[in-house]
C-alpha positions as CSV (number, residue, x, y, z in Angstrom):
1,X,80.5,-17.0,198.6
2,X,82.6,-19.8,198.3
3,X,85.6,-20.6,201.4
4,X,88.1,-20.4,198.8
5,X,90.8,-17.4,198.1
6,X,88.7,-15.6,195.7
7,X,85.5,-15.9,198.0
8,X,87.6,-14.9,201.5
9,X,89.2,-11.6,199.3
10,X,85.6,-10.6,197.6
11,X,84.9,-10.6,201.7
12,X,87.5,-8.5,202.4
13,X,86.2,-5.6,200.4
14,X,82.1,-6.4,201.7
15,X,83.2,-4.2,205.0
16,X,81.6,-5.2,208.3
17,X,80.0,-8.5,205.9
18,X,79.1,-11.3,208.4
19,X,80.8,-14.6,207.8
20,X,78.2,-17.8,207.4
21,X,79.1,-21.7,207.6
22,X,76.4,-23.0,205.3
23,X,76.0,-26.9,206.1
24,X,71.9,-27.0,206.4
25,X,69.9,-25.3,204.5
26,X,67.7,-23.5,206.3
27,X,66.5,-20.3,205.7
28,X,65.9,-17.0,208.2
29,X,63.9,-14.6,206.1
30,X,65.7,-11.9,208.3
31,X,68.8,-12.8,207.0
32,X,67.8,-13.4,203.4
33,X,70.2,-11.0,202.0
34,X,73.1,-13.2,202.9
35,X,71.8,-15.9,201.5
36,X,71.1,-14.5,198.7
37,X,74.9,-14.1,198.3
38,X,75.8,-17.4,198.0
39,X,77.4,-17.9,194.5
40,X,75.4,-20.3,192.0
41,X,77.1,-23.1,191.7
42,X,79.5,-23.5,194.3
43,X,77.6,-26.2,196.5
44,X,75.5,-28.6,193.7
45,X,73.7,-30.4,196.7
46,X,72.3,-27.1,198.7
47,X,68.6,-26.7,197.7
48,X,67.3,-23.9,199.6
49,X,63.5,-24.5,200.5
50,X,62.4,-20.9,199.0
51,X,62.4,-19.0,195.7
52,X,65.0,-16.2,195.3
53,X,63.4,-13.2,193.6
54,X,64.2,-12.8,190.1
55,X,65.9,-9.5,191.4
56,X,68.9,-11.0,193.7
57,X,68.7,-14.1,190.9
58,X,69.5,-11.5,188.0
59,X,72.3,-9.6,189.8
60,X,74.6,-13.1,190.2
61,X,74.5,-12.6,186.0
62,X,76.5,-9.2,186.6
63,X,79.6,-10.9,188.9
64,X,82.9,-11.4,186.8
65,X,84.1,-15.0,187.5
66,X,87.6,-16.1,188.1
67,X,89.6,-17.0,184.7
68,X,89.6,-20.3,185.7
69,X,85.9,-20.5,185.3
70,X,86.1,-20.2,181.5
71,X,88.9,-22.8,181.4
72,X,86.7,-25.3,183.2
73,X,83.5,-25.0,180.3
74,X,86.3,-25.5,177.9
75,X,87.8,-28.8,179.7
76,X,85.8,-32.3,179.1
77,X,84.7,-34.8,181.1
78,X,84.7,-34.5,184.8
79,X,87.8,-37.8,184.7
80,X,88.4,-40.4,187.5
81,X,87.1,-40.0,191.0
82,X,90.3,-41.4,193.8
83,X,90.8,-41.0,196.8
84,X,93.5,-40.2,199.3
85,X,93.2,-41.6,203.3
86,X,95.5,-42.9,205.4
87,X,96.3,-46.7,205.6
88,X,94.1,-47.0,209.1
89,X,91.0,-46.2,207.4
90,X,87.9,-47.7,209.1
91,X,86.3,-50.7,207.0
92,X,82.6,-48.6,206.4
93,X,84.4,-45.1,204.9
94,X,86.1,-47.8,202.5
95,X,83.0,-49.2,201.8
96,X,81.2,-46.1,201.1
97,X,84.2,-44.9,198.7
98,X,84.4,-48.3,197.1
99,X,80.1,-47.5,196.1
100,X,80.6,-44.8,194.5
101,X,84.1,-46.3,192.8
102,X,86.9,-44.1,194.3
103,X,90.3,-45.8,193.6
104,X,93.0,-44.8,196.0
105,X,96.0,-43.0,195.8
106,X,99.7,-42.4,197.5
107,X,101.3,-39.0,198.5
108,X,103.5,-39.5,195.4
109,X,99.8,-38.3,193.3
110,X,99.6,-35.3,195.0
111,X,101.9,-33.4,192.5
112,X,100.0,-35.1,189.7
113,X,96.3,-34.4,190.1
114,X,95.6,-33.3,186.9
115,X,91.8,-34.1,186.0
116,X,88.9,-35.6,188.1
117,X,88.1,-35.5,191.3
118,X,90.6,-35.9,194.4
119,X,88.3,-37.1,197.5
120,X,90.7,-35.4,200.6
121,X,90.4,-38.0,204.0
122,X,92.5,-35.6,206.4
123,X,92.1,-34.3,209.6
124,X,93.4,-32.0,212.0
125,X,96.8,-33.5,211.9
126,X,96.1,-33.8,207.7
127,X,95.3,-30.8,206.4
128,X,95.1,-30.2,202.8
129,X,98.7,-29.9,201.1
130,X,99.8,-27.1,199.3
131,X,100.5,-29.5,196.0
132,X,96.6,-29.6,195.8
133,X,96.5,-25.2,195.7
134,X,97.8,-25.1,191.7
135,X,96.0,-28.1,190.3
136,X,94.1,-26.8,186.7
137,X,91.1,-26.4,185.9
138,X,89.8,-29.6,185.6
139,X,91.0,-31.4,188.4
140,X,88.5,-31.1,192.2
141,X,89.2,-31.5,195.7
142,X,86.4,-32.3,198.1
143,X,87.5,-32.7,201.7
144,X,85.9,-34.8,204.3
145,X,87.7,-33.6,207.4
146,X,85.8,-35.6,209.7
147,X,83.8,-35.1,212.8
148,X,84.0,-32.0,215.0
149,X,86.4,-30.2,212.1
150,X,86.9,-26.6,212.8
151,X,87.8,-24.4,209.9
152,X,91.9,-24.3,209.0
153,X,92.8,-21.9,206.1
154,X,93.9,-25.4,204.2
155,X,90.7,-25.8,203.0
156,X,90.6,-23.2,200.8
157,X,92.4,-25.6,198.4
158,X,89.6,-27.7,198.7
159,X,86.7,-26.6,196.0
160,X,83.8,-28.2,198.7
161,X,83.9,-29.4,202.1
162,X,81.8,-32.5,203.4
163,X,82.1,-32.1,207.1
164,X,80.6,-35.3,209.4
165,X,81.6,-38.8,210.1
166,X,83.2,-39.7,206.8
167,X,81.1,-42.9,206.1
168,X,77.6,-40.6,205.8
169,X,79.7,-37.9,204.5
170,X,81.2,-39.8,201.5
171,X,77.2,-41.7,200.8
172,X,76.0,-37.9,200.0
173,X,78.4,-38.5,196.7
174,X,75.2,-40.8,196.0
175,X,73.1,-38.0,195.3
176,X,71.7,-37.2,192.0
177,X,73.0,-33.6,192.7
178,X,76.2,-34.5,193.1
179,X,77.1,-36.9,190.0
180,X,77.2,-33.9,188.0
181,X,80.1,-33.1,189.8
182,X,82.0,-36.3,190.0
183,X,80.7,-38.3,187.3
């Protein structure tokens, strides 16, 4: 499930459920039936190198999604892809984010993402703001919260997190899997 507040409460009630950080996706058959939790959808990039049996495939049909789900199908076009980094930022992350044409943004946007797809530069000392927890429906966080990131309960206001060095991280955007998403 997804590290967002719906996903961590669904947990909640799972009793005695293990908690997975999904970044490669690798597969150990022991452990299939976690894996087989992981709700469609929520990571566009993660192919899994195995064929989930029509069984577990069919019973992801049965899960009530959030409101907010329905609200999003309704919503068109995916809008304009920024981003938000502080002034220092190395010259290669700006590169990468000028390829796949994110424009940048102030603090004073915050309050004001509306639509699109908000790219979220921050660290340890930047995590994301609490402005970014009541966007609607058709406005997207993805956080890059660089190298050696350990989880902080801000990210559940992110809807996907790319962890790495943020140059590489920001070139996945590149994939075909991903311009779904932000295009």
């Amino acid at each position: 499930m997804p590290h967002t507040e719906e996903g961590l409460a669904a947990a909640e009630t799972l009793g005695g459920a293990e908690a997975l950080w999904l970044q490669e996706p690798e597969v150990e058959w022991e452990r299939l039936a976690s894996i087989t939790a992981i709700v469609a959808g929520t990571l566009p990039w993660y192919e899994l190198p195995a064929i989930i049996d029509a069984e577990y495939d069919n019973e992801a049909s049965l899960v009530d999604l959030p409101e907010w789900v329905a609200r999003l199908e309704q919503h068109g076009g995916r809008g304009p892809l920024r981003h938000f980094a502080r002034e220092d930022l190395d010259q290669a992350t700006r590169a990468a984010l000028a390829s796949i044409g994110a424009k940048p943004v102030g603090p004073e946007y915050l309050d004001q993402h509306t639509g699109g797809t908000l790219l979220w530069l921050g660290g340890p000392d930047q995590p994301v703001p609490d402005a970014l927890a009541a966007r609607g429906p058709g406005a997207r966080v993805i956080l890059f919260p660089g190298e050696g990131a350990e989880i902080d309960a801000s990210w559940t206001r992110a809807d996907w997190v790319l962890p790495g060095a943020w140059p590489e991280a920001v070139k996945q955007l590149h994939s075909e899997l991903w311009k779904p998403v932000i295009v």
